[in-house]
N, C-alpha and C positions, 0 to 999 in steps of 0.2 A: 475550710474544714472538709474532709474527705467523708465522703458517703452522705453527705447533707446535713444541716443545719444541727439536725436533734444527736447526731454519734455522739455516745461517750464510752469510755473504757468499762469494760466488762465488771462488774460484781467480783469481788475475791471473798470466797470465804471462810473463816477463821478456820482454826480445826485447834486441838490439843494433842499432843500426842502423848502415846506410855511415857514416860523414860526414866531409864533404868537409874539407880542412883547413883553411878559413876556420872550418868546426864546431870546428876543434881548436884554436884559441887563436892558429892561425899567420898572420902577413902574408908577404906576397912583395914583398923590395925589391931593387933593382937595384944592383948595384958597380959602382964604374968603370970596371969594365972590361968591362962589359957584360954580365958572367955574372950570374943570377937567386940568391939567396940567401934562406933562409927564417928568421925573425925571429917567435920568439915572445914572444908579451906578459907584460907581469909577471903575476902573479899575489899576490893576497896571501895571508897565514900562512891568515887563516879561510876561505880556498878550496881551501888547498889541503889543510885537515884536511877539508873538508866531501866535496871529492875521494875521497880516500882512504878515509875513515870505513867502512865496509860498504858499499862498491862495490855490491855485487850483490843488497841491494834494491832491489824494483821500486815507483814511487811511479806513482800516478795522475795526471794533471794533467786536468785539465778544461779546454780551452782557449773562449777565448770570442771574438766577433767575427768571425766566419770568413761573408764575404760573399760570394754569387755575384748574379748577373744574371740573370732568367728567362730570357732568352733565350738563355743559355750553359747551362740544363736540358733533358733530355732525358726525356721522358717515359714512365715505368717501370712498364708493370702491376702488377710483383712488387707496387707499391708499397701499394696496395690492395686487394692479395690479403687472406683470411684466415690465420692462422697454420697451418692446415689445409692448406691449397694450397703456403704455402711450405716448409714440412717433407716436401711428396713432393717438391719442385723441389731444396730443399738438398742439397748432396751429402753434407754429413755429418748432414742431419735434422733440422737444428735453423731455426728461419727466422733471420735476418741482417737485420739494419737498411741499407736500401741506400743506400750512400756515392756521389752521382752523380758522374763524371767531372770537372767541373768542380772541386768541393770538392776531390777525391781531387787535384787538378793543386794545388790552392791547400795543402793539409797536405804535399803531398809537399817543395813548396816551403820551406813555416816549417821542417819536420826535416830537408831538407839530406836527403834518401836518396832510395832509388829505387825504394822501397816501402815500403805501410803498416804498422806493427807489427802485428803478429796480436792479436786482441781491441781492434782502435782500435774505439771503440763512438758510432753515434749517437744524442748524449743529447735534444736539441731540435733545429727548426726554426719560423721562425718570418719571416713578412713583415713588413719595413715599408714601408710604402706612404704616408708623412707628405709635405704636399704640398711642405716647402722640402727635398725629395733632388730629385734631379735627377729619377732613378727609381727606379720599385718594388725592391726586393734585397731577398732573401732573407740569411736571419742563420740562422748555425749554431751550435750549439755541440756539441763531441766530445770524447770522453775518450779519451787515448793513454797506454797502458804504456809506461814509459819506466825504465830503470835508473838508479841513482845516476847512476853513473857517465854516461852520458850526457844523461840533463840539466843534468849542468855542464856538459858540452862545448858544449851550444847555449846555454848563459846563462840558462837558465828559469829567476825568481824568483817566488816565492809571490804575486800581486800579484789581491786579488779582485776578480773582473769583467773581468779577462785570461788570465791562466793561474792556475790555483791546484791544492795537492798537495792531493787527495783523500784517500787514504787510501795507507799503506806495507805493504808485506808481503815478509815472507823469499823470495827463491830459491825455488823449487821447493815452498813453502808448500802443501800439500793443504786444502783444505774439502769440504764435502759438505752438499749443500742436503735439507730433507726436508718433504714436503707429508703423510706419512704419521700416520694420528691416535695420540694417545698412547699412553699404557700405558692397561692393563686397568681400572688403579684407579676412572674414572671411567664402566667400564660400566653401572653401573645407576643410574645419574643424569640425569634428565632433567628438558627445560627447555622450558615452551612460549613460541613465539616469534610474536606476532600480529601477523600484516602479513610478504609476502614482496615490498615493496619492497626499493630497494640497503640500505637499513639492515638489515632484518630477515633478508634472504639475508644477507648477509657476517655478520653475528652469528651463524646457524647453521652457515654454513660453518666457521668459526674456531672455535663449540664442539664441530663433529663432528671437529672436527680435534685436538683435544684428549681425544676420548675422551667425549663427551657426548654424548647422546641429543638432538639439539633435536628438538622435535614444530611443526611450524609449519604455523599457522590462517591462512587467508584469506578472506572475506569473497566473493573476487571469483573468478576460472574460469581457468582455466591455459589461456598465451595464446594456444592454437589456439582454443577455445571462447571467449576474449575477442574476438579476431578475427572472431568470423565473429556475437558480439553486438553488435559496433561496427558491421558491416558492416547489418545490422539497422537501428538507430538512423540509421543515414547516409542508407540508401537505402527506408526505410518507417516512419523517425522512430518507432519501435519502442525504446524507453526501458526498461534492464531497470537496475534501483537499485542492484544489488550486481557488474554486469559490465557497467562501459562505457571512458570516456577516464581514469576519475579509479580506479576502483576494479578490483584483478584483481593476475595477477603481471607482478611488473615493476615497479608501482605506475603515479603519472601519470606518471611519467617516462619509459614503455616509450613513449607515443605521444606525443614530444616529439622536441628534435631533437637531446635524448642528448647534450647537453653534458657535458664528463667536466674543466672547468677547475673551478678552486676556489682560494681561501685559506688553508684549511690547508697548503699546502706539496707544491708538485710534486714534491721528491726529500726528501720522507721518508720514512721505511720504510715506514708505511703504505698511504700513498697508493701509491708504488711494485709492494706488494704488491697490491693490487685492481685495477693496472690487468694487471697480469700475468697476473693473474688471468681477468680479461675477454681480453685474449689468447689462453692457456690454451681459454675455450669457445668462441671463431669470431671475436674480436672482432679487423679490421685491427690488425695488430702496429704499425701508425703511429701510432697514438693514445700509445705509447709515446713519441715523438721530436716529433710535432708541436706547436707549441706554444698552438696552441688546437683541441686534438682533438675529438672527437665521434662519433658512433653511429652515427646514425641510426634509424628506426624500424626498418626492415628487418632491421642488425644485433645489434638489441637481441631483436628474437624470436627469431632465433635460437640468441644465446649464453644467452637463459633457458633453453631445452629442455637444452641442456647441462648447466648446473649444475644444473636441477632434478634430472636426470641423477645427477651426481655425486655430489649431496646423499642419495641415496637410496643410493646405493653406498656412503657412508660410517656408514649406521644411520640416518640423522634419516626423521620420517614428513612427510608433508605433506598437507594436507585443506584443499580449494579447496570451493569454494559453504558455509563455515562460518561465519557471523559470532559474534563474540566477544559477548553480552547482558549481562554482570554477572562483576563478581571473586569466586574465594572468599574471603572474610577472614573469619579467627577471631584474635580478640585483637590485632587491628593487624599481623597474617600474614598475608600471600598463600598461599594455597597451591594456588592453579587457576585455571582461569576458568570461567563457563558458555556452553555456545556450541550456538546453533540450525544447523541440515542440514534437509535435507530430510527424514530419519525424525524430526523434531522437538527436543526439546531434552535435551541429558546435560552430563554434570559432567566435564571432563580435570581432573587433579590431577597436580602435576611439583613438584621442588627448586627452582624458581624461576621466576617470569615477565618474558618482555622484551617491554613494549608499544612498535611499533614500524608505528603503524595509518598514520601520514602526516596529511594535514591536513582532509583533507574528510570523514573520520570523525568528524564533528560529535557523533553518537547518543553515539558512548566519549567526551566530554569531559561532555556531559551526564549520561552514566551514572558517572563519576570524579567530578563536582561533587556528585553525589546521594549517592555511596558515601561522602565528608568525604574522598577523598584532594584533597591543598592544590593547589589551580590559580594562578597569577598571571598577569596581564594582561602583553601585551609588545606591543614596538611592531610592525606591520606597513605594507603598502602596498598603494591601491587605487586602479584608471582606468583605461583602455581597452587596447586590443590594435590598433595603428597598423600599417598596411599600405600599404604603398608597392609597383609594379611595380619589380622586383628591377634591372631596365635602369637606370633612375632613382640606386637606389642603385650601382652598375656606375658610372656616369658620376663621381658625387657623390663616392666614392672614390678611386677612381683616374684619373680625367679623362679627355680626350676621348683622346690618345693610348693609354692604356693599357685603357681600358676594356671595348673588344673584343677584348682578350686572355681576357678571362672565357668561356670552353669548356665546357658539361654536359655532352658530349654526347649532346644530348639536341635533334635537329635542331629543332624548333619552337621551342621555348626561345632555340636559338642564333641563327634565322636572325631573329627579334623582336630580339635586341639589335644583328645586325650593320644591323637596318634604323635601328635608333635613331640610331646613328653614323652614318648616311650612305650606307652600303651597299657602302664600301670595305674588303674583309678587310685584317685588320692587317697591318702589315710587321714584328711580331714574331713571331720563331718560339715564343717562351716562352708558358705558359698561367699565369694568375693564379688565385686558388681566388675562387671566388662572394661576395663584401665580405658583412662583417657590419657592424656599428656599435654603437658603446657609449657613450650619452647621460646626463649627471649635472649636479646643478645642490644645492646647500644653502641660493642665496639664492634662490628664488621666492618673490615678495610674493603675501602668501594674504587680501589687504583689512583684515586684523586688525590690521595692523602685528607680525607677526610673518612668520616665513621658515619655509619648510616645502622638505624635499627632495623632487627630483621625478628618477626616470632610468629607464630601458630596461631592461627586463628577462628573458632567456629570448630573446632576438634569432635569429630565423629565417629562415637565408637562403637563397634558396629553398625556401622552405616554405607553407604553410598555415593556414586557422584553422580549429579545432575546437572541437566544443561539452563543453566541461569541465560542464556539470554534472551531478548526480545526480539531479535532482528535474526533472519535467517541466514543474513551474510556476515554475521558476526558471531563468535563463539565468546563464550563465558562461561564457567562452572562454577558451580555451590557443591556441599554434602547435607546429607539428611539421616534421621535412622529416625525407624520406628521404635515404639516407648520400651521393647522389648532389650533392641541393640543386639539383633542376634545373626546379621550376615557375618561373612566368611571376612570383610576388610575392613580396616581401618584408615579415616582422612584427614584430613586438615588442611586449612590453607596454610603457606608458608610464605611471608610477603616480607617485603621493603619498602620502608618509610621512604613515602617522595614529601618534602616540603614545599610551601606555599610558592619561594619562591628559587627551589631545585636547579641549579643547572639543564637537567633533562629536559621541563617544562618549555626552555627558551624559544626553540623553534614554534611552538603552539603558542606561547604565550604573544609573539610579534604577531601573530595571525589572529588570534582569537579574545584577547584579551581574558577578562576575568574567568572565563569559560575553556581554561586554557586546561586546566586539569581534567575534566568532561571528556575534552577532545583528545587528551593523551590517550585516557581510558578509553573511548570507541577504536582509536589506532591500532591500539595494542590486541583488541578485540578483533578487528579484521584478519590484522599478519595474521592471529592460531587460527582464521577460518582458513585463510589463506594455505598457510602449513596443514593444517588437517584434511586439504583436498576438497571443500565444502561437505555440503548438505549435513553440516552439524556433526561431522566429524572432528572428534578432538585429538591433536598433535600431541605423545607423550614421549618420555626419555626416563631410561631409569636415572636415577639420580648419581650413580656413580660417573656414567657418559656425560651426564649435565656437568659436573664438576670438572672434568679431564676437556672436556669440549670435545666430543665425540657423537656421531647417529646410533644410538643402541639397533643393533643388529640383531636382537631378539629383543622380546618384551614377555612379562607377565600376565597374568590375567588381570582384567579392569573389573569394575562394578559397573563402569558408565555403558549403558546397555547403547546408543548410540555409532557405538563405534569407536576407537581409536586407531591413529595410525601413527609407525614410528618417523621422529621428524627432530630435526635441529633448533630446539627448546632453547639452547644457550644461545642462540642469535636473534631471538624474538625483540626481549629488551634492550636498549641503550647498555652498554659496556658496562658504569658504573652498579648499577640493577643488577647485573649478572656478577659481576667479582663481588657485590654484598654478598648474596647469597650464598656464595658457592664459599667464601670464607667462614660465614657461620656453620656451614654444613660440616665442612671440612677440620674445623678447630673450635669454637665453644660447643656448637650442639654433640660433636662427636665426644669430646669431653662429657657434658651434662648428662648425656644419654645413651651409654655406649651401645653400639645395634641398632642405632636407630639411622647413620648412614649404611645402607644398605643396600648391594645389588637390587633386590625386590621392592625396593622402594621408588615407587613409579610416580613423576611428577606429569602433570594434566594440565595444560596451557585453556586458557588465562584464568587466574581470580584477581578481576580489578574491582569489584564492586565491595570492598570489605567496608568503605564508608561514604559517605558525599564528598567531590575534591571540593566542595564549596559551600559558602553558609549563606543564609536570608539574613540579612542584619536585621539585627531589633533591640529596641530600647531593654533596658536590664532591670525594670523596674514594671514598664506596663506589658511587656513581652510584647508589643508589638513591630510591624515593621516598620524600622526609619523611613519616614518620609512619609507611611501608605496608611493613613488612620483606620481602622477597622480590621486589616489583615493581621492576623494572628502567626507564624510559621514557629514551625514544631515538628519534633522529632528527627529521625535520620536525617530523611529529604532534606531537612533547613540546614542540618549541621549542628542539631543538638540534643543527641541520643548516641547509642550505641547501642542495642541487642534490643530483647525484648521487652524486660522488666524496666529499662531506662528508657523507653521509647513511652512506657505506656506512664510514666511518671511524671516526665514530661508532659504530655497528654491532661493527665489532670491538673499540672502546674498553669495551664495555660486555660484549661477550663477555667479554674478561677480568675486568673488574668481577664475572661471575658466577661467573668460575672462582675470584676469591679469595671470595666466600662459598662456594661448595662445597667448599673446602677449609681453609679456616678461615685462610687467610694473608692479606698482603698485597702480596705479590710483582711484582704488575703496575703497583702504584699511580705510581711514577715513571716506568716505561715509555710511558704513554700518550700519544699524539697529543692536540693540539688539538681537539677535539671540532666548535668551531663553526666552519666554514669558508664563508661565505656567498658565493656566487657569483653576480655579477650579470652 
């Protein structure tokens, strides 16, 4: 059970609302003689038991399709406040999800009264912006208490992906929710937890909540001293191995652009639970309702300070600049780990370990290959980080009418796209949020006679490209934006599916065995250092020279503040890698997205780190690893997450995994979430 023993589902409570007697079943006909007579409809037997039956439960309905017009929204600071700011603003101190005017005029309508039920809640929002609507609309969906008894009177049927009954409950039903950690039992058990990524944070949270001691090691520098090491590396290319974009709290995720969508399930309990959570430390309480939420870097530093916060108030230790060197095993038992600090090297020993390092912890896959726990190869994805002037995408989305509706406020930013458009401000009042885009393809022809998948991945709008690697002699990039999304470009990675067992792979695979995809990714990461001239100079091509096989003889502007230089991008990867690509470029994506291949569309060598080329094997039942009793492996790093909100899901899937060994049950095993939720 998620947040501790005592959580249950919140209290709903009743309400009645006016309703008009059209709501009642009644028509208005006329007599001859002129006077108005009322005329009720039949009704049949099974309505009018369903009627009657206990009236005075309260049923949820989730209503769906509730359309407004941006220009009928009004634009609400609460809206991206923190839940901080809106809890001194609430008058009862709690923040409220806000219902704008519009929608409120459109729900007041479907229930026929003259105000909202108390606790009507919003559950999503979300644009479409597809080019055969006339125009951009936003789409809602909201859940309204509603009683028996009156959702028969307005005709509500179960109908999914219209209105549907959520969940029922008695009248006046009490619950009571608890974040509070458990009984005593589990005082003096403890559990090291490596890596304070989303996986590794929400696993500790969830066992301090339980009454467990996690002790959680990192590698990397708690994110004020990570910050001000980035800052370092950015502006005196000062490379510190154990605290930069990829490694520290937060994980790589902290300097990204905090995407929080996923596949595992937007309203599961889970998921549900970690965003509330993020909530709960700073994080805009919209990320709840919107339907492709997000962070930011900005807000992501700061809701870390808070749980690290809380994670200490609840028992758990935490030791940053610590990297993990070696497991203890006696007799195919985990029972610690070894881990170097700055006073040199000691031994932590705990009831269990949860490896939860992320993906560019290369050293711990090597150092697990060496110790005999079983590694297996999995499929990953590798090719550039594609950066477009964000106006371009603005356009390319939502077209020339609606396009300068896009607002940063962020005057340079804004008056660059109103120049693009022509220079006339919009004659909408409504603002649109900064376009992203989401690119996929399974047929790209790879020369082989074979097809190979190519898509977008990690899409940053208004954002940035940053130098992801750890090693000086090897280049790698990520994108970021702050919560705002308000620079001049737009990025994304753009990759190709390599499989487990690739043709590409072969040469490294007779060399290196299971660790054959790891070593593709460091290769491929040297040539762009190599191409880019060193010192973390990154090697680009606009993407039209990519495709033709040509050196672009001029270049664009970058965001990558490091440096770029012009360089021979189509030769970096194996043949097959390069004709995927440049086939989807050239014919699906050009298709699906017209404008989107593009002279200014500047591809940025390498993004190989989109996932782990490899997994921890583990039993599928106690999540632990085959062969290693007590090691736990989780999230990205092991090979079973993708983004954020699936990393930290996982995270708590495996909390519990640990609390049925520490207590010798199996109590959680059918409770579990989906584990792998890949988010592209």
């Amino acid at each position: 059970m998620i947040g501790g023993r005592n959580s249950m589902k919140p209290e709903l409570m009743p309400i009645s609302p006016l309703l008009s007697t059209a709501a009642k079943g009644e028509t208005t006909t006329t007599s001859p003689t002129g006077k108005s007579k009322k005329k009720r409809k039949p009704r049949s037997k099974n309505n009018k038991r369903r009627q009657s039956k206990m009236p005075d439960l309260v049923e949820t309905w989730r209503v769906y399709g509730l359309k407004v017009h941006p220009d009928d929204l009004t634009q609400d600071d609460d809206e991206n406040k923190s839940v901080f700011d809106q809890k001194r603003d609430a008058a009862d101190g709690e923040p409220k999800a806000p219902i704008p005017k519009a929608l409120e005029d459109i729900l007041l309508k479907k229930l026929k009264v003259s105000e909202l039920p108390p606790n009507t809640n919003l559950v999503r929002r979300s644009l479409d912006a597809r080019k055969k609507l006339e125009h951009p609309t936003f789409q809602y969906v909201v859940d309204v208490p509603l009683t028996r008894q009156d959702s028969y009177k307005l005709g509500w049927k179960n109908r999914p992906g219209r209105t549907e009954i959520l969940e029922i409950q008695a009248k006046n039903e009490t619950a009571s929710t608890s974040d509070e950690s458990s009984s005593a039992s589990n005082e003096k058990k403890q559990v090291i937890v490596v890596g304070t990524g989303p996986c590794g944070l929400f696993c500790a949270l969830q066992l301090a909540l339980e009454g467990v001691k996690p002790i959680l090691i990192d590698r990397g520098e708690p994110v004020e001293r990570r910050g001000r090491d980035i800052g370092a590396l950015i502006h005196r290319r000062n490379m510190n191995p154990e605290s930069n974009f990829a490694f520290g709290e937060g994980g790589a995720g902290t300097w990204s652009d905090g995407k929080l969508t996923t596949r595992t399930g937007r309203n599961s309990e889970s998921v549900r639970w970690i965003l509330e959570k993020l909530v709960e430390y700073g994080a805009p309480s919209n990320i709840l309702w919107e339907g492709a939420p997000h962070l930011g870097t900005d807000n992501l530093v700061k809701l870390l300070r808070k749980m690290r916060e809380h994670l200490k108030e609840l028992g758990g230790e935490i030791h940053f600049g610590t990297r993990m060197s070696n497991l203890i095993l006696e007799d195919g038992v985990v029972k610690g780990v070894q881990v170097e600090d700055e006073q040199g090297s000691r031994t932590i020993f705990a009831d269990a370990t949860v490896l939860a390092t992320g993906h560019s912890a290369r050293d711990v896959y090597e150092s697990l290959n060496s110790c005999g726990v079983q590694l297996e190869a999995k499929g990953f994805a590798v090719g550039f980080r594609i950066e477009h002037p964000q106006k371009f995408i603005n356009k390319i989305q939502y077209g020339n009418e609606w396009g300068l509706a896009v607002k940063t406020g962020k005057s340079t930013t804004d008056e660059v796209n109103l120049e693009h458009f022509g220079g006339t401000p919009s004659e909408h009042e409504g603002k649109l949020p900064v376009p992203s885009y989401r690119l996929a393809t399974d047929k790209a022809e790879d020369g082989t006679g074979n097809y190979r998948g190519v898509y977008s991945f990690c899409m940053c709008p208004g954002g940035q490209i940053v130098p992801a690697s750890t090693n000086s002699s090897e280049v790698c990039v990520n994108g970021m934006s702050f919560s705002r999304r308000d620079s001049l470009w737009a990025n994304s990675a753009l990759v190709v599916t390599v499989a487990p067992d690739d043709p590409v792979l072969e040469p490294y695979r007779e060399q290196y065995g299971v660790l054959a995809g790891l070593e593709f990714q460091r290769d491929m990461e040297r040539r762009a250092a190599i191409l880019g001239g060193g010192n973390l100079t990154v090697p680009v091509q606009r993407v039209t020279d990519f495709c033709e096989g040509q050196v672009s003889e001029t270049i664009p502007s970058s965001s990558y503040r490091l440096g770029v230089q012009s360089a021979p991008c189509h030769e970096l990867y194996p043949e097959p890698i390069t004709r995927a690509l440049t086939n989807a470029l050239t014919n699906q994506f050009s298709d699906s997205m017209p404008g989107y291949f593009h002279p200014d569309g500047l591809l940025h060598a390498v993004e190989t780190r989109t996932s782990s080329p490899m997994r921890i094997s583990r039993d599928a039942e106690t999540l632990q690893a085959i062969g290693c009793d007590g090691l736990f492996p989780a999230g990205e790093g092991a090979g079973f997450a993708g983004g954020i909100v699936s990393a930290a899901v996982d995270g708590v899937n495996v909390a519990g995994a640990v609390m049925d060994k520490l207590e010798g049950t199996s109590s959680r095993t059918g409770q579990r979430s989906k584990s792998v939720g890949f988010s592209y």
